[in-house]
N, C-alpha and C positions, 0 to 999 in steps of 0.2 A: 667717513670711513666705515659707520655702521653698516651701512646700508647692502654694501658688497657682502659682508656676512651674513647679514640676513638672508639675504640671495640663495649665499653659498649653505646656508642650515636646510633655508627653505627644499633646496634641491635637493640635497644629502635626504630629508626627511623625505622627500619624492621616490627616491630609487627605494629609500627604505619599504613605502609601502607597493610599487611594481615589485620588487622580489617578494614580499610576504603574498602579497594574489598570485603570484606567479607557482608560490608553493603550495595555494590553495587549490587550487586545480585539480580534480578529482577526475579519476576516470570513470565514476559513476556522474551522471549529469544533474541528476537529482538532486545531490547534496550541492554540485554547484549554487543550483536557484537557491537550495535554501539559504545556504549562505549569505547569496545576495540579498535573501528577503525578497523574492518575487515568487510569482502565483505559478503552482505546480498543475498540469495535469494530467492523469494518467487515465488509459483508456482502455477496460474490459479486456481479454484475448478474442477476436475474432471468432468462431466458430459455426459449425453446419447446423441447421436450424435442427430441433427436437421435433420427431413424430409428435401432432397435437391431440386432443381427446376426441370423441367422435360426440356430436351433437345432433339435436332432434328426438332423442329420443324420454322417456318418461323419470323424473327425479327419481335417481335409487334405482335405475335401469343396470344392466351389465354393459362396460361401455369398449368397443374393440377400436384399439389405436388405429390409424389409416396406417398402411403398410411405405416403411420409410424406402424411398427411391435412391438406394445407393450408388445408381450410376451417374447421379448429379453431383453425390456427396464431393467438398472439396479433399485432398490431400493435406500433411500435414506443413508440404513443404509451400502449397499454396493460400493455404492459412496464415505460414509465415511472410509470406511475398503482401502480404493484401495489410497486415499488420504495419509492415518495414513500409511500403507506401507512403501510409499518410503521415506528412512531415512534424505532424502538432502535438502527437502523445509524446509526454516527458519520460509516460514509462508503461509497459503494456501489464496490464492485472491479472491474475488467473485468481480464481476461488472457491473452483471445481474438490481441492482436495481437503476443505473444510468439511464434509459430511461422510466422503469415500472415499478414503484416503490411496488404497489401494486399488481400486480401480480406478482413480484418475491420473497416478503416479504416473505410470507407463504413457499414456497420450501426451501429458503434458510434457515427458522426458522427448520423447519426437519432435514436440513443437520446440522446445528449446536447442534442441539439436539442430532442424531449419531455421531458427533464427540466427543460429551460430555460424552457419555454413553462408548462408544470404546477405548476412551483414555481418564480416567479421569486426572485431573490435580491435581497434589501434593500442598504443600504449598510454595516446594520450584521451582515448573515448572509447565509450562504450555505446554503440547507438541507441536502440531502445532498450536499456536496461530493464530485466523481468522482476515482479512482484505477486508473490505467493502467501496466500492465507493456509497456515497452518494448523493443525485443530487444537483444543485445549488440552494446555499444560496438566491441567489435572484431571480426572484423579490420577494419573500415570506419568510424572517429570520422562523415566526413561524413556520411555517409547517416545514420548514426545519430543526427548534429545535425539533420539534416532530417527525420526522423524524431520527434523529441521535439519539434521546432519545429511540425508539425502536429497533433500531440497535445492540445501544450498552447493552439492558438487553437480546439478544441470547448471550452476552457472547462474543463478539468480541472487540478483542485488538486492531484494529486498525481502524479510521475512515479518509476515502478517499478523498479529495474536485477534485471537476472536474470543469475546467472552472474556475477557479481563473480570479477572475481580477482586484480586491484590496484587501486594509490589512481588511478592516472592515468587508470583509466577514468571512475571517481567524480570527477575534477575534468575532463574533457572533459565529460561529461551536465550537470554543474553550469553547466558555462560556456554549453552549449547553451540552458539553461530560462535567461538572464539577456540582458538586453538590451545591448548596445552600449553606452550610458549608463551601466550597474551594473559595464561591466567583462567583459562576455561576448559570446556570437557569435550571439545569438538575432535573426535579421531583425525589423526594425517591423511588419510586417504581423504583426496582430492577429488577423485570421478573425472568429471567433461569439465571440471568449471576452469579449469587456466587456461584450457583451447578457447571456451568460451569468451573469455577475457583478453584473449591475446596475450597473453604472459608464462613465463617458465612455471614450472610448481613452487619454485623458491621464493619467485620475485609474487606470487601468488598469495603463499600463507602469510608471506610479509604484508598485501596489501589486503585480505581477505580479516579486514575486524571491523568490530562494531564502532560506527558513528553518531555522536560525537564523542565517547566514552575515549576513544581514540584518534586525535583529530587528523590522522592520515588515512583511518578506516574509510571504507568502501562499502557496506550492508549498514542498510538501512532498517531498523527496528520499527514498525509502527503498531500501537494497543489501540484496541476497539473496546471501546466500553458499550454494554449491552445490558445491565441488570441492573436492579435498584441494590445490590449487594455492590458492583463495582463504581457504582456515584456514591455508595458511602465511602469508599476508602479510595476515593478520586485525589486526594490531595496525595495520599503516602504514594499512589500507584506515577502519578505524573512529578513524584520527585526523583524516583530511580534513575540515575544518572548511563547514560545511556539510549533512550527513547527519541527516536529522531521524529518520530509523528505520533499525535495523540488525536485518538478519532471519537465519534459516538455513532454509533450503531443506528442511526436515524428511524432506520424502518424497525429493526427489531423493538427499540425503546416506542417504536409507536404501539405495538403489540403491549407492550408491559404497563403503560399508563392509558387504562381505561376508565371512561365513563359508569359509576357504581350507582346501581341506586340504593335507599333507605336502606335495605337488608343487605348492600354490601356485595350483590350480583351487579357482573357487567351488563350494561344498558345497550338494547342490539339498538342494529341503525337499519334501515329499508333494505338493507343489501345483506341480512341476516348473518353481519358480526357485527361483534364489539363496534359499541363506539368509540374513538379517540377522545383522549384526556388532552385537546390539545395544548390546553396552558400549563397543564404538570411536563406535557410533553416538551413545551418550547422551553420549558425550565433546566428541564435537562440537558439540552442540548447548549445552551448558554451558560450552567455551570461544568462542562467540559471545556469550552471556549474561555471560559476565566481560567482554568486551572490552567490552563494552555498559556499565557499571558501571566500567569503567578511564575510559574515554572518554568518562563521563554522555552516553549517547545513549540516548534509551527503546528498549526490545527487542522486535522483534516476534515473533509466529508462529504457526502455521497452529491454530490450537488447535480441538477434540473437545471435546465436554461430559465424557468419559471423564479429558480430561488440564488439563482449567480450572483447578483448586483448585490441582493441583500446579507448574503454567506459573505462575500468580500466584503461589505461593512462591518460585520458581526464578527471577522479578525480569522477566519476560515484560509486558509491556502495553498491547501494539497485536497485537490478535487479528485473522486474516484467518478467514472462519467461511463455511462453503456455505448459500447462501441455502434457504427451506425450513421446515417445523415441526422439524425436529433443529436446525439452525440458531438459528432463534429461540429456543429451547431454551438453546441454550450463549448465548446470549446474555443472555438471564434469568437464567442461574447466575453468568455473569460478574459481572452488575450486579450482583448481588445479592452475591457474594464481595467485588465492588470498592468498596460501599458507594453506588452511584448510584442 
């Protein structure tokens, strides 16, 4: 007669965990994989190539741009079509408003506008959810709450920190993306983002908080660590509860750990810079990956088809990848290493 009840436990405890995934289900996609523990990647924003510098002529010359051909240039709405395409980005990157804030606001507020109109979002998904690099919290929290407050009403899932270098910056940004209501400083006004999302303004501010801080949030927090000031306080900076990805800055920190000689100058290489400190460099980026794993928080980074296989060893898996056929590329190696 046991048997039948075990049965019957067994099953009960089945329905138990289909309805618990079934409440998991986010209308950001992103936080889905993470959930699951599978391999993220998100792909650059498309864009019209840069006028390049002119060459030939003598080192320390005066050098005039080629004249940019605007009647090629794409549109914003064909920038967005060419994005929504390809089926494999988990999520598309902007990081144009890391240096010029203000001049990039306006373009990117178009592109998310065409991506809103080209692929509206259901209630139950969000197709390619956007990802934007915001600039540093300091020295100015407000601006930078106003800042991340206009971000996040185009409608984007995910807000970027660049230059980490303690927790208090990562709990001012947090408190920024959270509304009054959840406990934060984020004004009502909403902008584009509930059209963007497919949702009323209500059913909006309700789903519109930080993840996993709140586990039916929708934005995504991710810190980039960049400086040997934010590898010292990498342990307090990856406990702030709230961080849904924890990166390292791969190219910048290659900048910061150079080759010294005797007198403590950087040692140039044939190609007249610094040369890389590569093993202080591989250090850092490996105690990021540990603090990621102290702190279960998924690891992101900037990953190459050249270093896929070995980032997915090394416990990496929220890949930021340049849009493109190389691109696409790491991106089919990824999936394919990550089992998707």
């Amino acid at each position: 007669m046991k048997v039948p009840v075990l049965i019957t436990a067994a099953a009960v405890m089945a329905l138990h965990v289909v309805a618990a995934e079934a409440q998991a289900q986010h209308l950001n996609p992103v936080i889905n994989l993470l959930v699951a523990k599978k391999q993220v990647f998100g792909l650059y924003q498309p864009s019209n190539p840069m006028g390049g510098r002119g060459r030939g002529g003598p080192p320390g010359a005066p050098v005039t741009p080629p004249p940019v051909d605007t009647t090629s240039r794409k549109t914003h709405a064909q920038l967005a079509g060419e994005a929504i395409a390809y089926p494999h980005a988990d999520f598309i990157f902007n990081g144009n408003m890391e240096g010029n804030f203000d001049g990039a606001y306006t373009p990117f507020t178009e592109f998310a506008k065409a991506m809103a109109t080209q692929e509206p979002a259901t209630k139950a998904r969000r197709g390619h959810p956007l990802f934007v690099k915001t600039p540093e919290v300091a020295p100015n929290p407000t601006l930078a709450a106003e800042r991340i407050a206009k971000q996040l009403n185009t409608g984007v899932m995910g807000i970027v920190m660049v230059d980490v270098i303690n927790a208090d910056e990562v709990k001012q940004a947090i408190a920024a993306m959270r509304f009054k209501s959840k406990g934060g400083t984020r004004p009502d006004a909403v902008g584009d983002a509930p059209a963007a999302w497919g949702l009323s303004e209500k059913d909006y501010q309700e789903k519109a908080d930080v993840w996993p801080l709140n586990p039916r949030g929708e934005l995504v927090v991710m810190v980039i660590i960049e400086s040997k000031e934010g590898l010292k306080n990498l342990d307090a900076i990856a406990a702030v509860p709230g961080i849904g990805v924890l990166t390292p800055g791969a190219g910048t920190l290659g900048g910061v750990f150079q080759k010294l000689d005797a007198e403590g100058k950087p040692i140039m290489g044939a190609n007249g810079r610094p040369q890389r400190d590569e093993v202080a460099w591989e250090a850092a980026i490996q105690s990021v990956a540990a603090a990621c794993k102290k702190h279960k928080v998924p690891c992101g980074y900037p990953t190459a088809e050249a270093n896929m296989d070995q980032r997915i060893k090394d416990g990496f898996s929220v890949h930021i990848i340049n849009w493109g056929e190389a691109g696409f590329k790491t991106v089919d190696l990824g999936r394919k290493i990550g089992g998707r």
